[in-house]
N, CA, C and O atoms as a GROMACS GRO file, in nm:
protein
  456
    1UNK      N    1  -1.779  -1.768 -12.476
    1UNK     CA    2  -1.662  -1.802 -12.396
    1UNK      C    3  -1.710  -1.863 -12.265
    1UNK      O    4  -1.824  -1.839 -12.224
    2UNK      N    5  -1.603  -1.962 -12.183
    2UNK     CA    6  -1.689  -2.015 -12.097
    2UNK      C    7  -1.565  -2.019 -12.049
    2UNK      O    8  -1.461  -1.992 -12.109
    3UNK      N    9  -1.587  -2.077 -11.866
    3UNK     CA   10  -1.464  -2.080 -11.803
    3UNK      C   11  -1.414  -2.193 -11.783
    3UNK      O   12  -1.471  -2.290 -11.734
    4UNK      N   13  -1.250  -2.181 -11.837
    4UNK     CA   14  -1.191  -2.333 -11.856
    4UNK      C   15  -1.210  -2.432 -11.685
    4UNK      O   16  -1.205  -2.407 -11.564
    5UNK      N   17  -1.237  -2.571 -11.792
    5UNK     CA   18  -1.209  -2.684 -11.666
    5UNK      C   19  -1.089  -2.696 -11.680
    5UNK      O   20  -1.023  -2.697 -11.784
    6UNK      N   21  -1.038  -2.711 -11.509
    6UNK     CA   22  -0.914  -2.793 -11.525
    6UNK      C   23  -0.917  -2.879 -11.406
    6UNK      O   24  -1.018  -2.898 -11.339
    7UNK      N   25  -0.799  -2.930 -11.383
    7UNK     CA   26  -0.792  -3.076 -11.311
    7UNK      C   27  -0.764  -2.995 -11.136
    7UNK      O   28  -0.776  -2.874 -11.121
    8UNK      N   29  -0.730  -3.079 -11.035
    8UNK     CA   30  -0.708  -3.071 -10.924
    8UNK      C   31  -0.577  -3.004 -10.930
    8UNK      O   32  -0.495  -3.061 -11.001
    9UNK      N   33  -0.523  -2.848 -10.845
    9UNK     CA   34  -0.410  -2.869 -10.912
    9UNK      C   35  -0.248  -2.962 -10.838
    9UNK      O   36  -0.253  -3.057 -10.760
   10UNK      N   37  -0.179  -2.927 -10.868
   10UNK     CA   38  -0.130  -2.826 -10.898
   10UNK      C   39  -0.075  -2.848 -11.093
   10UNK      O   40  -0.022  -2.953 -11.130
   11UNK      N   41  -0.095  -2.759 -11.168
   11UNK     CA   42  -0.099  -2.712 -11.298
   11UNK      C   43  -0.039  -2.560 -11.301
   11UNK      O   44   0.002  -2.497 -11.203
   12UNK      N   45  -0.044  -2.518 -11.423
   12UNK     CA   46   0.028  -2.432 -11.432
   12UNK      C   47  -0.078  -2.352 -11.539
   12UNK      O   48  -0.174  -2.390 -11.605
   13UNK      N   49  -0.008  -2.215 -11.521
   13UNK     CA   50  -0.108  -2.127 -11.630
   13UNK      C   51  -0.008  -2.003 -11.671
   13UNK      O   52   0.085  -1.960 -11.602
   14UNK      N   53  -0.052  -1.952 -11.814
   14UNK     CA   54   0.018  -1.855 -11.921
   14UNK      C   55  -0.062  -1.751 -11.932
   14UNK      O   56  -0.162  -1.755 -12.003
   15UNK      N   57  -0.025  -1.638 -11.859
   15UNK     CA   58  -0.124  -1.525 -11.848
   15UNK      C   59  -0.020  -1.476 -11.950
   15UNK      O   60   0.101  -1.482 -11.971
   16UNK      N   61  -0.148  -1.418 -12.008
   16UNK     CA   62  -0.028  -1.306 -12.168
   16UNK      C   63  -0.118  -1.166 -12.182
   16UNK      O   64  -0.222  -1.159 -12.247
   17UNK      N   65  -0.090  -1.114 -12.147
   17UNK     CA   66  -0.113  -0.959 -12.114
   17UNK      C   67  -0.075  -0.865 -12.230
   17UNK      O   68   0.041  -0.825 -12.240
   18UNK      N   69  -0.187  -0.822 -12.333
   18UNK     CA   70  -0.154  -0.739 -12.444
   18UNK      C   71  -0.188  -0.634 -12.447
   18UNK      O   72  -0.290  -0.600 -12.387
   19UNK      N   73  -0.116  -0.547 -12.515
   19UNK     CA   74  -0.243  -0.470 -12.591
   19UNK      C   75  -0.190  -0.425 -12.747
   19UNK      O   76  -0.075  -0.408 -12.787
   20UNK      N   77  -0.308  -0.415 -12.811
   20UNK     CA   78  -0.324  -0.440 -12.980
   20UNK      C   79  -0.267  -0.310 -13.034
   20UNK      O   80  -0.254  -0.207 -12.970
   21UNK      N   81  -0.225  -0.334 -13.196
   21UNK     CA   82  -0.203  -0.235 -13.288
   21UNK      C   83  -0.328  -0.167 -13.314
   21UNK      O   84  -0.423  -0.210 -13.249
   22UNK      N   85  -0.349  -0.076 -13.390
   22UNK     CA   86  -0.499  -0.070 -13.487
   22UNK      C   87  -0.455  -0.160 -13.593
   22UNK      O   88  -0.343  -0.200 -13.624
   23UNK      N   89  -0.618  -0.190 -13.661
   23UNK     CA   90  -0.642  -0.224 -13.778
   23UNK      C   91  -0.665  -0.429 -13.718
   23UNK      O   92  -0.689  -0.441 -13.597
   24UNK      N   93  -0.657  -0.541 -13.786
   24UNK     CA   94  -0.676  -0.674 -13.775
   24UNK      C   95  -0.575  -0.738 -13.848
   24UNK      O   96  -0.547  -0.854 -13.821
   25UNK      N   97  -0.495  -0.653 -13.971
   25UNK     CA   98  -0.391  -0.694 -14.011
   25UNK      C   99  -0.362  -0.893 -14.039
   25UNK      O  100  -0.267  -0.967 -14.064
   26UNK      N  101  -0.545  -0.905 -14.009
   26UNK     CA  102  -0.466  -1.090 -14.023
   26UNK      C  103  -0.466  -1.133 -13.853
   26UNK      O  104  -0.443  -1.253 -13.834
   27UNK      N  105  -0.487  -1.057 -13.741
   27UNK     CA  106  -0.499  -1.141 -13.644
   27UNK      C  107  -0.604  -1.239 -13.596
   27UNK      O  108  -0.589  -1.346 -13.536
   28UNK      N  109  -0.702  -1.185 -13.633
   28UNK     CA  110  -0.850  -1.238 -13.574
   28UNK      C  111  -0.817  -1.396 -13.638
   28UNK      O  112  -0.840  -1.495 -13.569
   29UNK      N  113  -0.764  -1.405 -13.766
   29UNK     CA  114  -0.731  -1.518 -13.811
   29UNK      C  115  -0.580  -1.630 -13.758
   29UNK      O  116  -0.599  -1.749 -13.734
   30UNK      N  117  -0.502  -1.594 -13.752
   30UNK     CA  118  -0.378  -1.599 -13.668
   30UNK      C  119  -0.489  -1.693 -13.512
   30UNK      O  120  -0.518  -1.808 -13.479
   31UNK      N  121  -0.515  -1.551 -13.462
   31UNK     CA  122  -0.577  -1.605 -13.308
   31UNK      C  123  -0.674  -1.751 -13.346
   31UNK      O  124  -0.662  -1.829 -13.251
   32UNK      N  125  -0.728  -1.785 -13.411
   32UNK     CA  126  -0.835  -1.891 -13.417
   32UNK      C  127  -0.775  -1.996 -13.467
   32UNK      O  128  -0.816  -2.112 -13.460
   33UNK      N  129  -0.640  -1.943 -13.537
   33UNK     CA  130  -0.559  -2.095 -13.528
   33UNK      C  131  -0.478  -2.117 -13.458
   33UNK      O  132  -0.428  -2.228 -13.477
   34UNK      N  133  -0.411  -2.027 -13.333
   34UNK     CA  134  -0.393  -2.072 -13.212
   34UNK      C  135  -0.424  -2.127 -13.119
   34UNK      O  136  -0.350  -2.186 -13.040
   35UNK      N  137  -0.564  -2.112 -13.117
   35UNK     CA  138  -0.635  -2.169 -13.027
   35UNK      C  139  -0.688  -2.299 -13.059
   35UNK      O  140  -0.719  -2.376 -12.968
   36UNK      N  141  -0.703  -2.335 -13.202
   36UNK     CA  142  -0.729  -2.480 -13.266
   36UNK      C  143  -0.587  -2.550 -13.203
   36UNK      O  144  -0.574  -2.646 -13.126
   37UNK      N  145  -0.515  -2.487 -13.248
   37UNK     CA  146  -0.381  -2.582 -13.239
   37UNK      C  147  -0.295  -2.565 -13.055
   37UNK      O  148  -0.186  -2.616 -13.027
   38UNK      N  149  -0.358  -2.506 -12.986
   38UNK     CA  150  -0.315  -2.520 -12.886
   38UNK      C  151  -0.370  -2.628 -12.804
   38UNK      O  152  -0.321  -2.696 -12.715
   39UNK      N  153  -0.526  -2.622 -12.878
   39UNK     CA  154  -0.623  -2.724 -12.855
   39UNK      C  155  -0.537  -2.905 -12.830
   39UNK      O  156  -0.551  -2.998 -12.751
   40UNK      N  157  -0.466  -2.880 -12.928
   40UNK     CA  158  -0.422  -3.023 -12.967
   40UNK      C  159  -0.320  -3.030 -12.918
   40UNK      O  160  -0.280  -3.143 -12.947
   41UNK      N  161  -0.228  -2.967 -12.843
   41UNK     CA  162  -0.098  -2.962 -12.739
   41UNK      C  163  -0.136  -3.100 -12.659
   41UNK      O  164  -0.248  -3.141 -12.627
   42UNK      N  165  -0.054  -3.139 -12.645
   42UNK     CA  166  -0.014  -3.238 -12.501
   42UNK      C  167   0.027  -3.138 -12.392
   42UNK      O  168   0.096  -3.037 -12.381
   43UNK      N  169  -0.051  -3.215 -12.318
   43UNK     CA  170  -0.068  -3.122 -12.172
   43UNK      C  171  -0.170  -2.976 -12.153
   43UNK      O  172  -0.199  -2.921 -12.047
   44UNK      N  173  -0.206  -2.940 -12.277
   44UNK     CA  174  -0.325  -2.848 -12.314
   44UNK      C  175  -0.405  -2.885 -12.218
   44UNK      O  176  -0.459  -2.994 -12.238
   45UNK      N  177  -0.443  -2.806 -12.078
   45UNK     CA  178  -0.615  -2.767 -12.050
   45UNK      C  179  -0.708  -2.697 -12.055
   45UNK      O  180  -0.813  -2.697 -11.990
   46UNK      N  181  -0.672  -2.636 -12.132
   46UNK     CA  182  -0.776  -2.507 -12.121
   46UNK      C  183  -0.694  -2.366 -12.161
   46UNK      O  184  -0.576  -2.341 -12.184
   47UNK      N  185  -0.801  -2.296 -12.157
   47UNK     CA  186  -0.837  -2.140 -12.216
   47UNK      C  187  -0.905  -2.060 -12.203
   47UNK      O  188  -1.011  -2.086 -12.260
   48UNK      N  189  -0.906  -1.938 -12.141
   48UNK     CA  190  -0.969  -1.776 -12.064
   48UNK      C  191  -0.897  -1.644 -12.179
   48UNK      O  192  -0.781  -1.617 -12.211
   49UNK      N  193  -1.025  -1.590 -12.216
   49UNK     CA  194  -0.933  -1.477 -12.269
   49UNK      C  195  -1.070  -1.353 -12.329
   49UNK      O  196  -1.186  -1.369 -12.367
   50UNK      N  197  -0.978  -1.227 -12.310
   50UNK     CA  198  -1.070  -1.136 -12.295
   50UNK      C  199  -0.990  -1.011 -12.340
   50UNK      O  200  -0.870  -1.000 -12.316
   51UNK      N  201  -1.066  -0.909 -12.411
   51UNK     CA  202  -1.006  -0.780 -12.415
   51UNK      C  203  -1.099  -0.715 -12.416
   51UNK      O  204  -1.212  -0.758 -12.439
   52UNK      N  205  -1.061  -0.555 -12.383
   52UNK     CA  206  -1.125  -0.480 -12.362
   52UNK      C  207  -1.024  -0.371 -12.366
   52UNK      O  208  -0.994  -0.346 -12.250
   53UNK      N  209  -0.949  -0.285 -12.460
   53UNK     CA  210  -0.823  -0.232 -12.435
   53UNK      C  211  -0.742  -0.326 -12.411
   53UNK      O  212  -0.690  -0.369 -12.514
   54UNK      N  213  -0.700  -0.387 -12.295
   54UNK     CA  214  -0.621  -0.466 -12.233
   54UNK      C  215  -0.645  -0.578 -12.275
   54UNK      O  216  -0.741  -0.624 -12.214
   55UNK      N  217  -0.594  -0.672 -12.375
   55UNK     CA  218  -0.606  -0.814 -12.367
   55UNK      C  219  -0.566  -0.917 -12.266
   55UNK      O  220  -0.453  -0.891 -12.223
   56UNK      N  221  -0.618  -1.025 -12.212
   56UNK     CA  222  -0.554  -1.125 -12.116
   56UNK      C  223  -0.567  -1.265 -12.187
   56UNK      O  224  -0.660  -1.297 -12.260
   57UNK      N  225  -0.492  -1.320 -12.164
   57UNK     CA  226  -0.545  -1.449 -12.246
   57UNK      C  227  -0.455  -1.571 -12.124
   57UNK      O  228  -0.333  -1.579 -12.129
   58UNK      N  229  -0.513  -1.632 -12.052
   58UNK     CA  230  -0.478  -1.734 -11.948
   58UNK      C  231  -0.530  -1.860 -12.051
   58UNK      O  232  -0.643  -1.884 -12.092
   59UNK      N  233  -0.367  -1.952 -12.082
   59UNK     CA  234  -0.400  -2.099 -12.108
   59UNK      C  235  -0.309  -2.165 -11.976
   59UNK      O  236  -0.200  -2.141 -11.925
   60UNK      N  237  -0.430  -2.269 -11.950
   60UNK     CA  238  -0.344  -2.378 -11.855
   60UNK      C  239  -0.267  -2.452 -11.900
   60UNK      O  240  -0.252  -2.433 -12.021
   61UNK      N  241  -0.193  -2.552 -11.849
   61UNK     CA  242  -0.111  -2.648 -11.901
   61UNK      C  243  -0.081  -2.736 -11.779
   61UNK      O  244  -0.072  -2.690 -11.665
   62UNK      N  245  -0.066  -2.862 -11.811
   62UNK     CA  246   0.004  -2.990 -11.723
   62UNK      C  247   0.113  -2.943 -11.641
   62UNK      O  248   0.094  -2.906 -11.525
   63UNK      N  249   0.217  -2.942 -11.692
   63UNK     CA  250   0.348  -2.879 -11.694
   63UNK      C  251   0.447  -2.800 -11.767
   63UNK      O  252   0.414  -2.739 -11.869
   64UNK      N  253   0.554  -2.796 -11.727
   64UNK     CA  254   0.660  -2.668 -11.785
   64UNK      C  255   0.688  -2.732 -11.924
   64UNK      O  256   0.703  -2.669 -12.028
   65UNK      N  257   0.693  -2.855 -11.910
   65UNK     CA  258   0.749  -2.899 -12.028
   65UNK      C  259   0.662  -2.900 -12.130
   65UNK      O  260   0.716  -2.888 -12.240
   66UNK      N  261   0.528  -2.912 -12.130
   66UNK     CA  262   0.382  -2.888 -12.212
   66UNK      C  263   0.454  -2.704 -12.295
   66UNK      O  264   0.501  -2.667 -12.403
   67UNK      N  265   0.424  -2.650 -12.171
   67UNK     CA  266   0.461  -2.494 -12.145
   67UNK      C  267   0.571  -2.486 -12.285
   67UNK      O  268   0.538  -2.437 -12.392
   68UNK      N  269   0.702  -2.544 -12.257
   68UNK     CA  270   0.820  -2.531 -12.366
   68UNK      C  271   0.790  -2.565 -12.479
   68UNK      O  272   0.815  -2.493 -12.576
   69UNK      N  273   0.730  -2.680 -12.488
   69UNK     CA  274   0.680  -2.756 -12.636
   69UNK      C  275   0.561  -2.658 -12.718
   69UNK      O  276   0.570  -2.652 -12.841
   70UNK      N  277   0.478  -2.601 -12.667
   70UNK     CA  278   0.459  -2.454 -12.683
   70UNK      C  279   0.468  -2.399 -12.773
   70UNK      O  280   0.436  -2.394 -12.891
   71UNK      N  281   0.555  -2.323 -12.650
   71UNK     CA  282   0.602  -2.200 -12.713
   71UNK      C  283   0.761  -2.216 -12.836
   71UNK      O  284   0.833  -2.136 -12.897
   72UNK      N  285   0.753  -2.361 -12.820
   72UNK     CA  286   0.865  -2.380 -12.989
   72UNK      C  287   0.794  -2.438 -13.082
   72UNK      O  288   0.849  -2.464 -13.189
   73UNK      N  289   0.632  -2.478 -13.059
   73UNK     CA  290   0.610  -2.497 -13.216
   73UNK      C  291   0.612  -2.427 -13.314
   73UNK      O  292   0.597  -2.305 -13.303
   74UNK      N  293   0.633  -2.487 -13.431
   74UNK     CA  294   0.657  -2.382 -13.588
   74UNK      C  295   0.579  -2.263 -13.631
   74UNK      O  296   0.609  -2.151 -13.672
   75UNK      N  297   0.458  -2.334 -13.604
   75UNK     CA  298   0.336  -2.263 -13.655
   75UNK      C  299   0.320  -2.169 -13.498
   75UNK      O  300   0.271  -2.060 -13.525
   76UNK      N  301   0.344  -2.183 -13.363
   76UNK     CA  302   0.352  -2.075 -13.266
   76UNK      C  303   0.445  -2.008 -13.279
   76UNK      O  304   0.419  -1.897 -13.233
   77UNK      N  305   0.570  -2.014 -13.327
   77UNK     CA  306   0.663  -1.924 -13.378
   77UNK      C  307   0.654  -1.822 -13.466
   77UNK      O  308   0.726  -1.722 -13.463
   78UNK      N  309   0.585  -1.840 -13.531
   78UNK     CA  310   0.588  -1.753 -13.629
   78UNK      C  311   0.462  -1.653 -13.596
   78UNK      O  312   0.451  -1.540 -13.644
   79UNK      N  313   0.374  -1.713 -13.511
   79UNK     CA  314   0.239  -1.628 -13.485
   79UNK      C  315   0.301  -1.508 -13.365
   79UNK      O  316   0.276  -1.387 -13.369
   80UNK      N  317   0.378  -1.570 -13.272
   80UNK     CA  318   0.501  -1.510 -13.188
   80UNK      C  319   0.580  -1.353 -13.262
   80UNK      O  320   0.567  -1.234 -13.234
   81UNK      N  321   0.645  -1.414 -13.345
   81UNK     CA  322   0.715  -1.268 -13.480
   81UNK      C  323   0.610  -1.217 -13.504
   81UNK      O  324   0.571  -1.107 -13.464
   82UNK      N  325   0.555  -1.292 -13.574
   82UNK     CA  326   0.479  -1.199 -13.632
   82UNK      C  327   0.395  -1.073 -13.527
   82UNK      O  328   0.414  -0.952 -13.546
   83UNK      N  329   0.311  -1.121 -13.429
   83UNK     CA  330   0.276  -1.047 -13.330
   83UNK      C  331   0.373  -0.953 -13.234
   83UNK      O  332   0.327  -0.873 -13.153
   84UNK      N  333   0.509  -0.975 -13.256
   84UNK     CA  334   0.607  -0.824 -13.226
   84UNK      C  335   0.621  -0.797 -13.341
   84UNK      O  336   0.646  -0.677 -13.326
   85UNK      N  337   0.627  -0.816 -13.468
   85UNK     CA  338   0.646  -0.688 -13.566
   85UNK      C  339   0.483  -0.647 -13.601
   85UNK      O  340   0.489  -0.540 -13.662
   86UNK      N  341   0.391  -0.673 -13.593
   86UNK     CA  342   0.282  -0.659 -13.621
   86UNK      C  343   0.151  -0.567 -13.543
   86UNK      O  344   0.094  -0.459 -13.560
   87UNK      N  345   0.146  -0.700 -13.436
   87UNK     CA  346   0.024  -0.664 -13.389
   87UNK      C  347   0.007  -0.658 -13.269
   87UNK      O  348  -0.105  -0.680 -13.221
   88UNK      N  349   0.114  -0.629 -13.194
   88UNK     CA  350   0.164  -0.575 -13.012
   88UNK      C  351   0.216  -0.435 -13.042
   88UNK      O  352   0.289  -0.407 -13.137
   89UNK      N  353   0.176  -0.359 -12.959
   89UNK     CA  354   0.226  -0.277 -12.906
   89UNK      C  355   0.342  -0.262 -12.768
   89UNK      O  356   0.440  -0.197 -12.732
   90UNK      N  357   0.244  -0.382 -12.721
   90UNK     CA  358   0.312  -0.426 -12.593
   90UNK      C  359   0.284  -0.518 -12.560
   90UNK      O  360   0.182  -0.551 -12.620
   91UNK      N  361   0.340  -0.650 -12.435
   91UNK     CA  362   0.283  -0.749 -12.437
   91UNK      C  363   0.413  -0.798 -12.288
   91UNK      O  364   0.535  -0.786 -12.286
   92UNK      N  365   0.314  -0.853 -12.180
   92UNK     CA  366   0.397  -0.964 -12.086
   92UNK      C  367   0.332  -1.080 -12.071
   92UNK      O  368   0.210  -1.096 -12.059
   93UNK      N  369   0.437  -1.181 -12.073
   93UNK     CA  370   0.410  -1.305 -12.069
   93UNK      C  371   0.410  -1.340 -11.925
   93UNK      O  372   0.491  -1.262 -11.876
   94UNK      N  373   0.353  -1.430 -11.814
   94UNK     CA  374   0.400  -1.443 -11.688
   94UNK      C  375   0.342  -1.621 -11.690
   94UNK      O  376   0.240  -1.667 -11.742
   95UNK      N  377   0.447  -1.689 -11.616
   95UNK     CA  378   0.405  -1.826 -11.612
   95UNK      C  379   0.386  -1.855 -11.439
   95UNK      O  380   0.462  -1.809 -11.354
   96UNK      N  381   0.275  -1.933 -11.415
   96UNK     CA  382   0.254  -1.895 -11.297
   96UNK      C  383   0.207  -2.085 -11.251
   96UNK      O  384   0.138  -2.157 -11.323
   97UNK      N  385   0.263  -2.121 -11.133
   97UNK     CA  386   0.204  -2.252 -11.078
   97UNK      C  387   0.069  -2.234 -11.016
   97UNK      O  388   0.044  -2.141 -10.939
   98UNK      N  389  -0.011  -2.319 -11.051
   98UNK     CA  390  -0.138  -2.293 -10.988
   98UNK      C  391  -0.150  -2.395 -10.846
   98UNK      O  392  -0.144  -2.510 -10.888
   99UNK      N  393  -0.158  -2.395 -10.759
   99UNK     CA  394  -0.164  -2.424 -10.646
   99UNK      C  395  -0.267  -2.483 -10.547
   99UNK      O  396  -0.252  -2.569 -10.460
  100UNK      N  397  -0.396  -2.400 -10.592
  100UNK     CA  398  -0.509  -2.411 -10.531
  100UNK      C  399  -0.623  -2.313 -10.640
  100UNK      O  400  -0.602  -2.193 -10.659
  101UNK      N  401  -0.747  -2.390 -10.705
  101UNK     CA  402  -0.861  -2.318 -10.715
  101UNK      C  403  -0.986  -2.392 -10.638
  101UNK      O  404  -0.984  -2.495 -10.570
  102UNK      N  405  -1.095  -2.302 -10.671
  102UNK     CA  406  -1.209  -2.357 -10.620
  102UNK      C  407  -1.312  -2.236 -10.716
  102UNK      O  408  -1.277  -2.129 -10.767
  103UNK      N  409  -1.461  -2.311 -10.713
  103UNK     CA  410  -1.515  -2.265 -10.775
  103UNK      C  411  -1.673  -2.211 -10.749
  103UNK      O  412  -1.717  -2.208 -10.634
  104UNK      N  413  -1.703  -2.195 -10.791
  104UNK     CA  414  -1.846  -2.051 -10.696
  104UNK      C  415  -1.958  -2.235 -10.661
  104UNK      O  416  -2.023  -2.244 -10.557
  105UNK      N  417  -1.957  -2.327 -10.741
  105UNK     CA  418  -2.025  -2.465 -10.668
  105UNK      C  419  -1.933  -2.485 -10.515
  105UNK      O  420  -1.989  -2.517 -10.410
  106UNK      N  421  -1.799  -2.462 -10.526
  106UNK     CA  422  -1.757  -2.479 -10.399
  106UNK      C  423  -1.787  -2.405 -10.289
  106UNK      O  424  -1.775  -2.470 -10.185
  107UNK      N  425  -1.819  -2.302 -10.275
  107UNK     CA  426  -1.857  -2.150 -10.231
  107UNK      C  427  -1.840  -2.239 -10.058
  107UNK      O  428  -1.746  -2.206  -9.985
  108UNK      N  429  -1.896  -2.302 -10.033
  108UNK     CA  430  -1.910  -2.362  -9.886
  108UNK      C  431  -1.804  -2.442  -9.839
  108UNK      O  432  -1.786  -2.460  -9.719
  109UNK      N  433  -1.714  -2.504  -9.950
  109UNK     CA  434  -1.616  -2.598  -9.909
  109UNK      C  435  -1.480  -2.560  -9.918
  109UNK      O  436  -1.389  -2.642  -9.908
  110UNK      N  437  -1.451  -2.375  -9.946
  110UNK     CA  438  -1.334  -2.302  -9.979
  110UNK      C  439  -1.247  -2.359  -9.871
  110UNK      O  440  -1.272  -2.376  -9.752
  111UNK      N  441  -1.115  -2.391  -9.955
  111UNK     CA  442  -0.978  -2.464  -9.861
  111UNK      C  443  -0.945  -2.312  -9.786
  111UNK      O  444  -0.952  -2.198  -9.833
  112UNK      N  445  -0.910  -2.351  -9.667
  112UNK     CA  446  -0.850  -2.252  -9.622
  112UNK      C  447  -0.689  -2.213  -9.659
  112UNK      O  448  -0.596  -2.292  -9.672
  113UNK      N  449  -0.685  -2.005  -9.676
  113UNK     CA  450  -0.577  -2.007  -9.745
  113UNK      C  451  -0.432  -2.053  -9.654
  113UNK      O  452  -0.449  -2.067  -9.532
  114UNK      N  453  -0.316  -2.073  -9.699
  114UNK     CA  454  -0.193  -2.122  -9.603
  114UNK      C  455  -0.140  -2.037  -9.610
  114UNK      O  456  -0.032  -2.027  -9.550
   0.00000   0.00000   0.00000
């Protein structure tokens, strides 16, 4: 895993906050074609994601409208159901504008916060 590039922002990002059923029930597979096919989104930049108990999974995006087109494709729909009857226990979605990053090469040139 590596940490997503993204552009200057301002962009937007999909923090999705889980945590799992027991068992794999078919996700590990599910997840790897989400991420192929999110790959190929318009407005797709990127992808962060991690569990440990707590899953997080941060994808960026262009805009809201990237964001909508999304979360109504066919094949994300159904990975969506399926993951509340399945393989959540629990789960928040939060959509968030990104505003300002910088990165540990910047370490000397950090914008000051407003």
């Amino acid at each position: 895993m590596t940490i997503a590039t993204t552009p200057k922002p301002p962009y937007y990002a999909v923090i999705f906050t889980s945590l799992r059923t027991d068992g794999d029930a078919g996700y590990g597979a599910m997840a790897g074609r989400m991420d192929v096919l999110a790959r190929q989104q318009p407005g797709f930049l990127g992808v962060e994601s991690a569990r440990e108990g707590v899953g997080i999974t941060v994808s960026y995006w262009r805009d809201l409208e990237s964001i909508r087109a999304w979360k109504a494709n066919a094949e994300h729909l159904v990975a969506q159901h399926t993951g509340q009857a399945r393989w959540y226990s629990d789960y928040t979605t939060r959509i968030a504008k990104v505003e300002r990053d910088y990165t540990l090469a910047d370490r000397f040139e950090v914008p000051p916060v407003a």
